[in-house]
C-alpha positions as protocol buffer text, in pm:
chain_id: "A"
residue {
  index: 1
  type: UNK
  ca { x: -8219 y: 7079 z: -4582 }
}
residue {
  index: 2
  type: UNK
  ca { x: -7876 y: 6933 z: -4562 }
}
residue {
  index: 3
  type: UNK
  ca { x: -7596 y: 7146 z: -4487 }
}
residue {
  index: 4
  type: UNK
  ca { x: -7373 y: 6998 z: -4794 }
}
residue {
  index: 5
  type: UNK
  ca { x: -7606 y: 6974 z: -5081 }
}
residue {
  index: 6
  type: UNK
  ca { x: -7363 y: 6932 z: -5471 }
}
residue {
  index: 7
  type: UNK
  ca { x: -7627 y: 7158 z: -5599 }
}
residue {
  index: 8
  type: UNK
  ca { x: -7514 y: 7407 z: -5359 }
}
residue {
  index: 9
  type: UNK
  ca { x: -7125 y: 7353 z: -5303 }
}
residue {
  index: 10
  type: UNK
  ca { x: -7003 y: 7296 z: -5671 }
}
residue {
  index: 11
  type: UNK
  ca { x: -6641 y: 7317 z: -5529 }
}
residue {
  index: 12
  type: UNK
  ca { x: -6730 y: 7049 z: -5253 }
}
residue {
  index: 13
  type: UNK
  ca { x: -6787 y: 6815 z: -5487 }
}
residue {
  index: 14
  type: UNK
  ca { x: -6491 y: 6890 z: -5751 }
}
residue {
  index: 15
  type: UNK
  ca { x: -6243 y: 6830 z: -5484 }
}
residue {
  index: 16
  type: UNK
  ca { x: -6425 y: 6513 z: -5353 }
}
residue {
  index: 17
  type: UNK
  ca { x: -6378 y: 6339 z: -5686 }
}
residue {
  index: 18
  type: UNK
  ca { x: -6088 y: 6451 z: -5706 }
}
residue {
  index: 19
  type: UNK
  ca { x: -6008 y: 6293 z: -5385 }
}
residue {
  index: 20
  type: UNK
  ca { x: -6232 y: 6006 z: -5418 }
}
residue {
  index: 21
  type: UNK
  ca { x: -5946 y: 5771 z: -5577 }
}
residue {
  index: 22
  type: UNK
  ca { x: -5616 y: 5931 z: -5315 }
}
residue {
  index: 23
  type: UNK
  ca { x: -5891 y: 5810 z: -5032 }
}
residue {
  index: 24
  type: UNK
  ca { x: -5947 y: 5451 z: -5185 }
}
residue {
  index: 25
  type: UNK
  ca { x: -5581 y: 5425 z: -5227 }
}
residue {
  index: 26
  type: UNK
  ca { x: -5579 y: 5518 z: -4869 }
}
residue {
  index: 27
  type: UNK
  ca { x: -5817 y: 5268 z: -4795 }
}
residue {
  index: 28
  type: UNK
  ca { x: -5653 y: 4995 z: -4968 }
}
residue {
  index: 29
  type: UNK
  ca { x: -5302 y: 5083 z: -4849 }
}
residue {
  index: 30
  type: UNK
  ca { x: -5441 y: 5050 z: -4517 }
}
residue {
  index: 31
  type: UNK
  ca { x: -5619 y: 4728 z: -4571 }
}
residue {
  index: 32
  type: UNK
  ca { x: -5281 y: 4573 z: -4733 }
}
residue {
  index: 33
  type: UNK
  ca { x: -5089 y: 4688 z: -4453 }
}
residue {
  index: 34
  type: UNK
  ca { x: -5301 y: 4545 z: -4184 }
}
residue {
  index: 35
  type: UNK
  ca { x: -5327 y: 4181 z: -4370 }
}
residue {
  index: 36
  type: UNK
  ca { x: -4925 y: 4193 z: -4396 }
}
residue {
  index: 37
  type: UNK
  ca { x: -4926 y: 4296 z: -4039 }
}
residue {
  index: 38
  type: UNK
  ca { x: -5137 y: 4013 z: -3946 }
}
residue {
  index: 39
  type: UNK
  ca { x: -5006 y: 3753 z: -4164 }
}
residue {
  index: 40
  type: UNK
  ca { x: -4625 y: 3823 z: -4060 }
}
residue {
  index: 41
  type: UNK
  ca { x: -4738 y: 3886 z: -3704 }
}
residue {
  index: 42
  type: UNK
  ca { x: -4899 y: 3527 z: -3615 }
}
residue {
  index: 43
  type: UNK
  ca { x: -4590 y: 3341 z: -3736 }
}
residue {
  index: 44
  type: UNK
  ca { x: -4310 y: 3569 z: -3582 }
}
residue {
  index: 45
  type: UNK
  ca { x: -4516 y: 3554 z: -3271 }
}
residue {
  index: 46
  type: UNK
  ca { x: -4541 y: 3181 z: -3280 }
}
residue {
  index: 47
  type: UNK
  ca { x: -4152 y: 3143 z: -3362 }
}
residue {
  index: 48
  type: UNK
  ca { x: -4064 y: 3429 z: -3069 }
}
residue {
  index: 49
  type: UNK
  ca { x: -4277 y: 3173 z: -2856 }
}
residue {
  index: 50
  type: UNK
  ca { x: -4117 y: 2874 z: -2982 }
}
residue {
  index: 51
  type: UNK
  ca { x: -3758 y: 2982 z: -3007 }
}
residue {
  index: 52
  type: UNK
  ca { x: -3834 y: 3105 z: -2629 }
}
residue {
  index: 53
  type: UNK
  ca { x: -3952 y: 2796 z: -2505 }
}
residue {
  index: 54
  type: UNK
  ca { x: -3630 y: 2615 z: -2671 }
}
residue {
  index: 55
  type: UNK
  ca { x: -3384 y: 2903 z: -2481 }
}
residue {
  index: 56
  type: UNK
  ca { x: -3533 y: 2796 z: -2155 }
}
residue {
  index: 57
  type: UNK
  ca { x: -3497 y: 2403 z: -2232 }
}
residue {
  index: 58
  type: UNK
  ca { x: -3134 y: 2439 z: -2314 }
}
residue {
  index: 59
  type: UNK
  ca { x: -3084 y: 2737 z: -1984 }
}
residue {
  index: 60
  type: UNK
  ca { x: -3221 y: 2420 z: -1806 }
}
residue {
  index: 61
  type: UNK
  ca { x: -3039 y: 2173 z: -1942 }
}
residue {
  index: 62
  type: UNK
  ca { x: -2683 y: 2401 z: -1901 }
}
residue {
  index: 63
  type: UNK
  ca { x: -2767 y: 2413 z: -1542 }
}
residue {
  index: 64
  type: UNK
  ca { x: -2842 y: 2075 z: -1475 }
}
residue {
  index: 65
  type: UNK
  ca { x: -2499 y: 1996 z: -1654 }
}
residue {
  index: 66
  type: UNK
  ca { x: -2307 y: 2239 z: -1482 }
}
residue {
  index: 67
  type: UNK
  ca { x: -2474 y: 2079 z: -1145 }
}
residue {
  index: 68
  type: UNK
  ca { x: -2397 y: 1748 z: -1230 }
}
residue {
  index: 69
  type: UNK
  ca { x: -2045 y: 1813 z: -1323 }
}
residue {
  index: 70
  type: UNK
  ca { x: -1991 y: 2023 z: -980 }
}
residue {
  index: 71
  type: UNK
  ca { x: -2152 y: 1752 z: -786 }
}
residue {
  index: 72
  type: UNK
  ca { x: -1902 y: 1494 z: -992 }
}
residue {
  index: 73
  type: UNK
  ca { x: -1598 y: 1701 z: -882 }
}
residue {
  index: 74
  type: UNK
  ca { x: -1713 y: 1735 z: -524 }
}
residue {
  index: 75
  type: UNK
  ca { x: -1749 y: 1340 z: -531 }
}
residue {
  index: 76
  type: UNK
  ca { x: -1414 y: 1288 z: -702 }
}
residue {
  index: 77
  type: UNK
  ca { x: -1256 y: 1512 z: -401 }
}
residue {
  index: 78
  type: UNK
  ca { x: -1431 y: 1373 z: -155 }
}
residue {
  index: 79
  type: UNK
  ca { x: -1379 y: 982 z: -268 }
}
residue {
  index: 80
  type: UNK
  ca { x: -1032 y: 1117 z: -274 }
}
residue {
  index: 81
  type: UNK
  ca { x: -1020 y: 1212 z: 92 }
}
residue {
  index: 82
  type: UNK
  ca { x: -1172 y: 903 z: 180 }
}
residue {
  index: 83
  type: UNK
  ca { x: -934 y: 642 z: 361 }
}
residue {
  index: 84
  type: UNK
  ca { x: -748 y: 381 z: 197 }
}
residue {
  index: 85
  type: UNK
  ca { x: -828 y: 51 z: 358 }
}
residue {
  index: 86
  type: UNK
  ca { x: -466 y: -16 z: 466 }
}
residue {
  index: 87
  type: UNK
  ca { x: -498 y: 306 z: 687 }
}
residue {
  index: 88
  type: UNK
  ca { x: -754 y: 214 z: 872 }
}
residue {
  index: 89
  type: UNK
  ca { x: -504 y: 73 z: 1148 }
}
residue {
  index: 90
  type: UNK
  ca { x: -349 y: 396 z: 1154 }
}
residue {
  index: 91
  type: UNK
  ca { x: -729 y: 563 z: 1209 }
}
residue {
  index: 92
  type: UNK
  ca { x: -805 y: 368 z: 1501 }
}
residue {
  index: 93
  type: UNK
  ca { x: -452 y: 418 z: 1628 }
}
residue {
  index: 94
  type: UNK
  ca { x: -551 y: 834 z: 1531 }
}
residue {
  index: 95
  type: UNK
  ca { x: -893 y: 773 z: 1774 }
}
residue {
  index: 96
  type: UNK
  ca { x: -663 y: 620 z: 2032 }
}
residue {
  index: 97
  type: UNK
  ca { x: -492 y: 901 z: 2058 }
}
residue {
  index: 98
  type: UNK
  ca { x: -724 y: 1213 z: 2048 }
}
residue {
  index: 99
  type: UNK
  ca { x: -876 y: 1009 z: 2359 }
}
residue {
  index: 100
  type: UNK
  ca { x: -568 y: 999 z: 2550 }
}
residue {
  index: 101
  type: UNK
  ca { x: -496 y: 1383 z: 2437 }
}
residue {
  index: 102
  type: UNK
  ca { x: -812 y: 1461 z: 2614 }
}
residue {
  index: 103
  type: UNK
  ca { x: -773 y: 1249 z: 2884 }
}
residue {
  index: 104
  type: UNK
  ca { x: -997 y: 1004 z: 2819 }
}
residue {
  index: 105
  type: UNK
  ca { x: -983 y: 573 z: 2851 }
}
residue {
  index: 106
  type: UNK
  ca { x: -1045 y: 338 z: 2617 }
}
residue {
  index: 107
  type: UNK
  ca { x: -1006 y: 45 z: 2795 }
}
residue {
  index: 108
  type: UNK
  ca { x: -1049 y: -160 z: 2439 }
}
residue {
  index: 109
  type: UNK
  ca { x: -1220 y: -128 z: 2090 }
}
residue {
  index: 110
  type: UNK
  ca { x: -1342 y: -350 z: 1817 }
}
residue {
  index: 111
  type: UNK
  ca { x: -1418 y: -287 z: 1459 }
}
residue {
  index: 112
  type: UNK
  ca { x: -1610 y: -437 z: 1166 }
}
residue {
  index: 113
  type: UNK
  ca { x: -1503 y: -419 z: 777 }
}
residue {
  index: 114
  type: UNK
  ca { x: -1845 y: -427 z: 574 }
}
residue {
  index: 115
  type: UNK
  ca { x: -1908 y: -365 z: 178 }
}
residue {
  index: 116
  type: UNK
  ca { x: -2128 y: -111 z: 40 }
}
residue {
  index: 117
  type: UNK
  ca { x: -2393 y: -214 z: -211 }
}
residue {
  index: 118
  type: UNK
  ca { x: -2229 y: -61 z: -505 }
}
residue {
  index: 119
  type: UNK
  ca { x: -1879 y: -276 z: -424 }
}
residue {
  index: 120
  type: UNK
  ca { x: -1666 y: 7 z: -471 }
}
residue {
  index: 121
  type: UNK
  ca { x: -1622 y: 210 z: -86 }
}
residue {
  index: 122
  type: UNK
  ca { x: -1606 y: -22 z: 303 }
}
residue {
  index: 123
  type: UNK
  ca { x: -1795 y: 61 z: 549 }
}
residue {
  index: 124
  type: UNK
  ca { x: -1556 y: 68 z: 862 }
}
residue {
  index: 125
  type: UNK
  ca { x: -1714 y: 60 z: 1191 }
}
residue {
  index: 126
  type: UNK
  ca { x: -1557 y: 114 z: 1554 }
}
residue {
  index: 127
  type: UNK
  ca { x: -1695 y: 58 z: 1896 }
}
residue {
  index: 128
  type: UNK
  ca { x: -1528 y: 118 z: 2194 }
}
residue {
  index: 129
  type: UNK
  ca { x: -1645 y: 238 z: 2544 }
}
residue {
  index: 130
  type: UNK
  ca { x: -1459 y: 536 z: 2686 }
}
residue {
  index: 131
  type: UNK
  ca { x: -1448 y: 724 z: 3007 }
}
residue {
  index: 132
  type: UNK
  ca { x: -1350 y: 1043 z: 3157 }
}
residue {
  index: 133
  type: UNK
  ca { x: -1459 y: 1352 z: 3275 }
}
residue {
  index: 134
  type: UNK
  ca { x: -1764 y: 1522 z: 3140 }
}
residue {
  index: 135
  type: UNK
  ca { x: -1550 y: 1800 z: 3008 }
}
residue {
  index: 136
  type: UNK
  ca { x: -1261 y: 1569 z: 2844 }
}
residue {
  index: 137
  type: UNK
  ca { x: -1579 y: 1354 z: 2680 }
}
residue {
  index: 138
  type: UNK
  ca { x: -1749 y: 1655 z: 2544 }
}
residue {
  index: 139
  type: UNK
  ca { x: -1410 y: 1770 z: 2445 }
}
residue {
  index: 140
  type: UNK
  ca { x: -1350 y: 1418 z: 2262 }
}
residue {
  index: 141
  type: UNK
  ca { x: -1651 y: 1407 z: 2110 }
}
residue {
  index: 142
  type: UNK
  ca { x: -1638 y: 1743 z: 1971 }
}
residue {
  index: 143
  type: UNK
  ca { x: -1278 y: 1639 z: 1849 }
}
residue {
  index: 144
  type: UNK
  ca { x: -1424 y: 1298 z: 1697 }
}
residue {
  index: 145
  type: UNK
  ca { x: -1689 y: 1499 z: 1465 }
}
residue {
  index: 146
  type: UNK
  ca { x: -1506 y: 1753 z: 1337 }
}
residue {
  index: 147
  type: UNK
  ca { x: -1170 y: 1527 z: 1238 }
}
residue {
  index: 148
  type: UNK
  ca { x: -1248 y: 1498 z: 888 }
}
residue {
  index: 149
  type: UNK
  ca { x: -1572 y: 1490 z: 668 }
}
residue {
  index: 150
  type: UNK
  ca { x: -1497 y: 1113 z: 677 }
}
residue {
  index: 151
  type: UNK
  ca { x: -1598 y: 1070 z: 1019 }
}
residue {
  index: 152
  type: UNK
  ca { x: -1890 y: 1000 z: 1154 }
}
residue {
  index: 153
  type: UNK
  ca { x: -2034 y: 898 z: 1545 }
}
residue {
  index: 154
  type: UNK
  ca { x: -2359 y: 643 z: 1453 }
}
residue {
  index: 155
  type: UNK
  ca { x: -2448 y: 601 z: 1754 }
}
residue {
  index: 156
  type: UNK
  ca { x: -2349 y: 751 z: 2104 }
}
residue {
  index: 157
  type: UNK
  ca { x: -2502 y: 651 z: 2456 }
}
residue {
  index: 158
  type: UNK
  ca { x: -2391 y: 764 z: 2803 }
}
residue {
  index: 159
  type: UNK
  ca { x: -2443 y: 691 z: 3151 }
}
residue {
  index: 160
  type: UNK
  ca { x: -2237 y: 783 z: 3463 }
}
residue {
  index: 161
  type: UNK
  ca { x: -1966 y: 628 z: 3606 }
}
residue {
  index: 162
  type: UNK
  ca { x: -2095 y: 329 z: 3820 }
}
residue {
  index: 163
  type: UNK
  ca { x: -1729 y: 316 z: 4057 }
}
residue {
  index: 164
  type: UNK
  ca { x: -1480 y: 567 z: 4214 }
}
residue {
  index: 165
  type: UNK
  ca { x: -1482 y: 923 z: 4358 }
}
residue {
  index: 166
  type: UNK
  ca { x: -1723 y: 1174 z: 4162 }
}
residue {
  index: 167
  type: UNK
  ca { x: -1562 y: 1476 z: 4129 }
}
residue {
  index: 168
  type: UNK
  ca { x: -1764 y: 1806 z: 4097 }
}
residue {
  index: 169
  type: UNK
  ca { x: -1748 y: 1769 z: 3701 }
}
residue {
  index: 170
  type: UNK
  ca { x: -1797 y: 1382 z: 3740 }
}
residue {
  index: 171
  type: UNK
  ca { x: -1700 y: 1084 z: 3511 }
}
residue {
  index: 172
  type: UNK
  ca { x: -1929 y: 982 z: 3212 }
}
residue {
  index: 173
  type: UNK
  ca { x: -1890 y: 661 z: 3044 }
}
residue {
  index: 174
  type: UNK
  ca { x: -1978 y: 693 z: 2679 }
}
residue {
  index: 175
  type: UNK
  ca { x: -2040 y: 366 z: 2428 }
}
residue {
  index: 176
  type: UNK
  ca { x: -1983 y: 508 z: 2091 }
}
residue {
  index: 177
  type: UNK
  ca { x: -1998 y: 384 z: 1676 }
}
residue {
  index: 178
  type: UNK
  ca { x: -1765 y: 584 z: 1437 }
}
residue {
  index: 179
  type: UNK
  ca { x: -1839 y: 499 z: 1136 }
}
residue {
  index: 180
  type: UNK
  ca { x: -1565 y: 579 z: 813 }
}
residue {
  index: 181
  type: UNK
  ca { x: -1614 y: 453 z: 401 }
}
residue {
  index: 182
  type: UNK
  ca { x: -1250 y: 330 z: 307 }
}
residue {
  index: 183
  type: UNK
  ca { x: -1162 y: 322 z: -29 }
}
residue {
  index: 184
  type: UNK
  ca { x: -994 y: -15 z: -174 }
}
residue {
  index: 185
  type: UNK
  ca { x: -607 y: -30 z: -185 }
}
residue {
  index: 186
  type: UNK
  ca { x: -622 y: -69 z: -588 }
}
residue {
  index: 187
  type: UNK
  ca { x: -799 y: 187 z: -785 }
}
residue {
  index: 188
  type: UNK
  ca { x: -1153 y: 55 z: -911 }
}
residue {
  index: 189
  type: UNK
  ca { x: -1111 y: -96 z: -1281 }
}
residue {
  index: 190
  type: UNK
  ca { x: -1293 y: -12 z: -1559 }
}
residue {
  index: 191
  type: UNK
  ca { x: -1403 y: 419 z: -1674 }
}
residue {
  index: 192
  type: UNK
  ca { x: -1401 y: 689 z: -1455 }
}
């Protein structure tokens, strides 16, 4: 025989008629609640992902910008410390005398004058031969690199010196390519 029988708990069942409609409201409160939940829920999720997705493309985008506009100042100060062709003379004249500062020879140098693809920077190129002690040669060369950011040794080969005394140190001959861009004497034309 069951515990809870109507017959036998008249009160039991009073008060669960009485609550029979408070626990379908309940019920249906619940219900309602959950289908909002879930109906507002999918869309606000789908938005939070979209409007997510659009706050990274644009955090992307800023930093490429702010990249490309660093990397276009760094070129701007850079073209700008960049030789003008006219004082190229005075750059080979500059080499000339770094070598004889460090006691090195240059017995003679050429140099070439060479445009760039884009038609806007020379390529300046010198070759000379120099000789001196190893010390005064490393010292040179050193000297040669870190000159300017405009610079640049392409190509270096030594050997030692083929005549004369060696001293304990003992001479070096060096055949070396410093390379330069020179920007034209007139501004380029046109934006920028």
């Amino acid at each position: 025989m069951p515990l809870l029988h109507p017959a036998m708990a008249p009160i039991a069942v009073r008060a669960s008629r009485a609550l029979r409609p408070l626990a379908l409201l309940t019920v249906l409160a619940l219900a309602g609640a959950s289908t909002s939940y879930l109906l507002a829920l999918a869309p606000a999720q789908e938005r939070l992902m979209r409007a997510e997705a659009a706050y990274e493309d644009a955090r992307l985008a800023h930093s490429r910008q702010t990249s490309m506009f660093k990397t276009e100042e760094e070129l701007k100060g850079l073209w700008q410390e960049l030789p003008v062709r006219k004082e190229f003379a005075a750059l080979i004249l500059a080499v000339s005398e770094l070598a004889q500062q460090d006691q090195v020879a240059i017995p003679g140098m050429t140099y070439t004058l060479q445009k760039v693809e884009d038609g806007l920077a020379l390529k300046a190129s010198m070759t000379f031969r120099a000789a001196g002690e190893y010390r005064a040669i490393r010292r040179f060369i050193y000297r040669l690199e870190t000159t300017g950011p405009y610079l640049l040794i392409e190509s270096l080969d030594a050997s030692r010196s083929a005549g004369g005394p060696q001293t304990a140190a003992g001479r070096v001959v060096i055949n070396i390519r410093v390379v330069t861009f020179l920007r034209p004497d007139q501004p380029p034309t046109g934006g920028a």
